[in-house]
N, C-alpha and C positions, 0 to 999 in steps of 0.2 A: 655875316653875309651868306645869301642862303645858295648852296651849290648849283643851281640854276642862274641864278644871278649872276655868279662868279664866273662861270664859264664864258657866259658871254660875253662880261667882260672883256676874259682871255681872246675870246674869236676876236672882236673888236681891236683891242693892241696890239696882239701879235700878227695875227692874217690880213687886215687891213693896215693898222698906222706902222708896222715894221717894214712892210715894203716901200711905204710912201717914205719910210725917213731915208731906206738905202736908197731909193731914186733922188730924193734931194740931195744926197751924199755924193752923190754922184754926178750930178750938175751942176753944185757951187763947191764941192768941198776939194774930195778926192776921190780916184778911181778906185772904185770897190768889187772886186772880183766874184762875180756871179756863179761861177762854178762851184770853187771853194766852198762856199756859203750853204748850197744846194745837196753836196756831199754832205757839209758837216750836219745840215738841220735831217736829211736823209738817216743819218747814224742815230743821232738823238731819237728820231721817232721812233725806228725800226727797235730800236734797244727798249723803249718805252712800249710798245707794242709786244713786243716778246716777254716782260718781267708780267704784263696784265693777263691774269689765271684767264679772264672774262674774253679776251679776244680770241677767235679764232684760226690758229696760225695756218692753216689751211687755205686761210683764203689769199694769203700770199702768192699762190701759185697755183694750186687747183685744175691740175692739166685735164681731171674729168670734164670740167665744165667745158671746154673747149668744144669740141663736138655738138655740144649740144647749142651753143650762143654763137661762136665763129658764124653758121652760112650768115643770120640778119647784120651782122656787122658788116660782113663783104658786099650782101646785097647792098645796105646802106650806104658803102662806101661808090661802089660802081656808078652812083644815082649822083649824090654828090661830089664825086674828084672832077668829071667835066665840068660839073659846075663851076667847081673851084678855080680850073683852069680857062674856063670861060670868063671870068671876072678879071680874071688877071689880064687877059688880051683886050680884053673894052677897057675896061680902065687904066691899064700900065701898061700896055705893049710896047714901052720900052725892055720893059723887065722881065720878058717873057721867056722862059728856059734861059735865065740869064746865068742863073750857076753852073749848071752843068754845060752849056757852051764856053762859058768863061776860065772854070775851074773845075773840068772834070773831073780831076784826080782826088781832089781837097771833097767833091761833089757824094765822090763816090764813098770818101773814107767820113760822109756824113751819114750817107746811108747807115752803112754796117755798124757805127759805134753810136750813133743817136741814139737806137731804140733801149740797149742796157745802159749807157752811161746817162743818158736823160732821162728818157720817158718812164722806165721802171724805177727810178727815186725818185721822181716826182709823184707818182702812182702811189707809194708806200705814203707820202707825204699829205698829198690833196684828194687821195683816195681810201687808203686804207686807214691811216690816223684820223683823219677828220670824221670822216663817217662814224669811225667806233668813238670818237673823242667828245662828238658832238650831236652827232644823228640822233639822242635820245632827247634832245631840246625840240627837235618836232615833229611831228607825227606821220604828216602826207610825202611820203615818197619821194613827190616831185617837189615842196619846199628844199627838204633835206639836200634834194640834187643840187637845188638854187644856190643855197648856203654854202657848198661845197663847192661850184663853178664860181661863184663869185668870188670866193678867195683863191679860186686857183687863176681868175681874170686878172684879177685885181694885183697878183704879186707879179704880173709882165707891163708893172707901171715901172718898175728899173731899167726898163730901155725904152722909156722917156717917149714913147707913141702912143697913140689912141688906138691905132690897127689893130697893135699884139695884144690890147685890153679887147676889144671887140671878139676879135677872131677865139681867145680864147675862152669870155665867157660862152659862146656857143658850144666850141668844143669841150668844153668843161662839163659842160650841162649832159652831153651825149655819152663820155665817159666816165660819169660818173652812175648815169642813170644804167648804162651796162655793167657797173661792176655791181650794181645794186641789183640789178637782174640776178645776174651771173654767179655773183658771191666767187668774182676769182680777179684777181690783180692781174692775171695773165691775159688774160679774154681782154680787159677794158686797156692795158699796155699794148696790145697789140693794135687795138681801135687806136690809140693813140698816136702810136707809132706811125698808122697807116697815111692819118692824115697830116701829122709832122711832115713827113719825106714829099708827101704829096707836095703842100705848101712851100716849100723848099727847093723842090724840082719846078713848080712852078713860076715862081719868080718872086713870091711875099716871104722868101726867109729872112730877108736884110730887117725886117720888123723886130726877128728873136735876134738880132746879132747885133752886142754893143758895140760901138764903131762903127754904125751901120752905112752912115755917109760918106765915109773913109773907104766901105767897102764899094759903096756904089760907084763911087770916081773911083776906085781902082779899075772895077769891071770895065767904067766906061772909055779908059786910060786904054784899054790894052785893042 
């Protein structure tokens, strides 16, 4: 089988049909813990990442780029979070600043631990693995991006909503075209990060959180 072939393959099984069987797992079988999962595939890459002569370990963190990609992130951001949070009051205003009214504290201790304990494994994972693992299968930039949001879309089918596939193929598509800018994990974690907490604050984080009906009657309970 010829090394092109086989890759994609790979993209295909693992990136696509592994998410969908732990979603299935998890709707008829048993509870299958997202985090756990998340750390362990994080170590695996990171380790596979670090033994390849051919990657650049630099781009792992790369605090020069900062300076130079951070202001269009912020600007970008500034444009779109009203927006975000516009959507959220037409459409859901129920749900509107529902966490941070509800559960401040819990609200607050998502800020602070989100951005390393999530968004930077995820980054190593749908960012910096993928791209180096896979980005040589196509040419145009903005394919390579597709390729890359769509499997980081695609693996928030384990909390069993269409929202957190939508919401992320977007965001996928905008963090990964910054870290391909950028050439830094930091710059496009941080874009990540920014609209995480945004989404969260706003009132669509019950989409990334399993349980997530259990949390809404809780909210609604109190």
């Amino acid at each position: 089988m010829k090394q092109t072939t086989r890759l994609w393959c790979e993209y295909v099984l693992i990136w696509l049909g592994l998410p969908a069987g732990v979603a299935a797992l998890r709707v008829w079988v048993v509870e299958v813990p997202v985090v756990p999962l998340l750390w362990t595939a994080t170590l695996l890459c990171f380790l596979l990442l670090w033994r390849d002569r051919s990657f650049d370990r630099k781009s792992l963190w790369n605090t020069g780029a900062v300076r130079e990609h951070i202001r269009p992130v912020l600007i970008r951001f500034a444009v779109i979070a009203p927006v975000i949070f516009a959507a959220v009051w037409l459409l859901t205003p129920d749900r509107m600043l529902m966490f941070p009214r509800m559960r401040p504290g819990i609200w607050a201790a998502v800020m602070l631990l989100y951005p390393p304990l999530s968004v930077y494994p995820q980054g190593i994972i749908w960012r910096s693995f993928m791209l180096h693992r896979y980005g040589g299968l196509i040419r145009q930039t903005w394919l390579r991006c597709a390729m890359a949001a769509l499997a980081f879309g695609w693996l928030h089918i384990v909390f069993v909503n269409w929202q957190a596939i939508v919401l992320t193929l977007v965001g996928g598509y905008l963090f990964t075209l910054t870290h391909q800018r950028s050439k830094s994990l930091l710059v496009s974690s941080i874009e990540h990060a920014l609209y995480g907490c945004c989404v969260f604050t706003a009132g669509w984080g019950l989409y990334f959180y399993h349980g997530s009906r259990q949390f809404v009657e809780q909210m609604a309970g109190q």
